[in-house]
Every structure is written in C-alpha cells, then in structure tokens.
N, C-alpha and C positions, 0 to 999 in steps of 0.2 A: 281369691284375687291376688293377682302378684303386682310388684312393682318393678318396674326395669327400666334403666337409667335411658337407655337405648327408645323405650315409649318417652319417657319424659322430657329427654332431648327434642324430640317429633313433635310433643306438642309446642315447647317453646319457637321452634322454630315454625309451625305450621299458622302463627299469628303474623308472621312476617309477611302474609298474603292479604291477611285485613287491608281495608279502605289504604291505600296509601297514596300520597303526596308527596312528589320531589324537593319540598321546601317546607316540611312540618319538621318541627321540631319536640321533643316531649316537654311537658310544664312539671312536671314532676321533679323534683332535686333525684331521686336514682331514674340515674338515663343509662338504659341499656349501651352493650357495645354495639359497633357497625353491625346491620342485620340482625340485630338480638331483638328478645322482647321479654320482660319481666312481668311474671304474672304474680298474683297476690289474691287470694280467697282464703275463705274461713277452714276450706276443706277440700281436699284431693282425692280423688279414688279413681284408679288404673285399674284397667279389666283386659288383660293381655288376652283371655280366651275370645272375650267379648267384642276387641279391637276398639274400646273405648276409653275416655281422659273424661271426666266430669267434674270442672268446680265447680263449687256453690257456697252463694252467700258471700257478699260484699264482692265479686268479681273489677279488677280492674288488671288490665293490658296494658303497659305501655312499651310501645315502639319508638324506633328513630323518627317513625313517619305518621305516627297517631297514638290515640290513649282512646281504649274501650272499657264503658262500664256499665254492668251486668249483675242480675242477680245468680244467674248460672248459664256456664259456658259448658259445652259437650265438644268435645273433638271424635270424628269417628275416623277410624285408618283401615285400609284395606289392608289385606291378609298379609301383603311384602310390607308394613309398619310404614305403607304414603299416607298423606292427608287426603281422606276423600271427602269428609263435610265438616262445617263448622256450624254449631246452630249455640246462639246468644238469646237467653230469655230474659222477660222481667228487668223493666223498664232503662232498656239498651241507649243506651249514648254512649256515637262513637263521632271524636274530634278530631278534626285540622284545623291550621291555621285557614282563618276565613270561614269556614264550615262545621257545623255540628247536625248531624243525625238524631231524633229520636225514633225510635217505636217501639211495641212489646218483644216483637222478634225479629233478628236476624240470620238469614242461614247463608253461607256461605258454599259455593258447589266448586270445588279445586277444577275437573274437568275442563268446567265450560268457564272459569274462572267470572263467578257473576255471583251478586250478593241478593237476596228475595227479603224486600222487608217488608214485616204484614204487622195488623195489630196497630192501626192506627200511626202508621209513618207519616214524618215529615222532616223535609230537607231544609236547610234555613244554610245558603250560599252566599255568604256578604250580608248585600239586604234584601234579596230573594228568594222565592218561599216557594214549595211544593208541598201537598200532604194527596195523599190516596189511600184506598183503602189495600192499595199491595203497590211500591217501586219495585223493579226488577234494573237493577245494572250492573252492567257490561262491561270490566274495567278494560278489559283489549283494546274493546272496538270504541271505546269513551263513548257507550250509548248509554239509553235508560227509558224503559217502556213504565208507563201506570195503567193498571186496571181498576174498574173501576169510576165512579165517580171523583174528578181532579182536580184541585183550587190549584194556580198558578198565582202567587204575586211575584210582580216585576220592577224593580226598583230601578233607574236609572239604566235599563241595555239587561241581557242575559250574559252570565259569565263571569266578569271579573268584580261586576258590582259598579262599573265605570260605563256612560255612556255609548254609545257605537258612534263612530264617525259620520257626521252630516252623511244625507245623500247628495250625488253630486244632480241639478236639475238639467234635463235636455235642452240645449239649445234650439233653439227656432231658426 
C-alpha cells in the first residue's frame, strides 16, 4: 500500500461534491478554506494499486457547505486518480442548515452526480419528513425518487418549511 499526497489531495477535494447548500455554513470552530473539506477519522489507508481512500472509525467531513458523520467513508477513483464513488457507512448523518439526513448508507455516484441512500433513510427538511426504504437524489436536476414503501410528513407547504401562497378562487 502506498500513500501519495496527489490521492490524498483527491480525496479532500472529492467531498466537496457531498450534499451541498449555497448557504450552509460549517458549526465546527476548524472551517475549511473556500472549496476545501477537512476530514478526521481514527484511521486512513490509501491503495494506490487498488484506487481506493478508506476511513474508519469516528468519520466526520466538514465542508463550507455541510458536515458528514460516519462510521467509514470509502472514496473509489478511477484509473486517471477522478472521484468515481463515495460510499458512507454506519450510522451517516449528513447536515445543512435547515436539513439533516440519516441512514446506514450513503453512496454517492460523481457520473450521474446523485446520492442512493439505503438502510433505513430519512430526510427531516425544516419540519418536513420523508423516510423509505432507498431516496435516490439528483442534485442537477433538484430531483429525488423513493422506492419502496414512503411516509411523507408535511408541515406547513413543501420546501422552505413556510406555507404556499393562498390560492387565488375563480371568479363567477
């Protein structure tokens, strides 16, 4: 197993694609620089042959634009040292302001830029709830499919956690 600062750089930066929010800020006192992300685990092991990054144990992420926590994060890179997957195991919560994620797993796919979380997910947005047994979202297209059986709660409108504007009635 080798280590090369060149992989280690890749991983810091391939967090920078996690969940992000144009208005999160980190709660942590060490807040990364612009586009950085500081990671922290019990333990690191690079597999340059293998094209893999795996911490484990006590995992947390923090970005300008969220903070992830994990029992073990795996980054896998394709053969030119890109970010091809992120997979987050054991018991993942991942923050924004307004929003927190749990489930047992997260994977993350750079291609199609979309995150798969299984293992018991739920999304808790303001004061709106989803959980299924697999989200699937889209951060491009601001989509997000559930498979599965789906509990939605709905608190005051979808969204910002604020009501939706009256409808206006047809006149007669």
């Amino acid at each position: 197993m080798k280590s090369s600062p060149r992989i280690l750089l890749l991983v810091l930066l391939a967090l920078t694609f996690w969940v992000t929010h144009p208005q999160a800020q980190s709660t942590d006192a060490s807040t990364p620089p612009p586009g950085g992300t500081i990671i922290t685990s019990d333990e690191l092991r690079v597999d340059q042959e293998n094209h893999t990054a795996v911490f484990s144990g006590n995992v947390v992420a923090i970005g300008n634009n969220f903070n992830l926590k994990c029992q073990e994060m795996t980054v896998i890179f394709t053969k030119d040292s890109k970010i091809d997957h992120i997979v987050a195991k054991g018991e993942v919560v991942i923050e924004q302001p307004g929003r927190i994620a749990h489930c047992g797993q997260a994977d993350y796919f750079h291609d199609e830029d979309k995150f798969v979380l299984t293992d018991q997910p739920n999304i808790l947005d303001n004061k709106n709830e989803i959980a299924a047994p697999e989200i699937t979202i889209f951060r491009t297209k601001q989509s997000m499919i559930t498979s599965g059986r789906t509990k939605t709660t709905i608190v005051n409108g979808i969204g910002s956690g604020t009501p939706p504007p009256p409808a206006s009635v047809p006149q007669q």
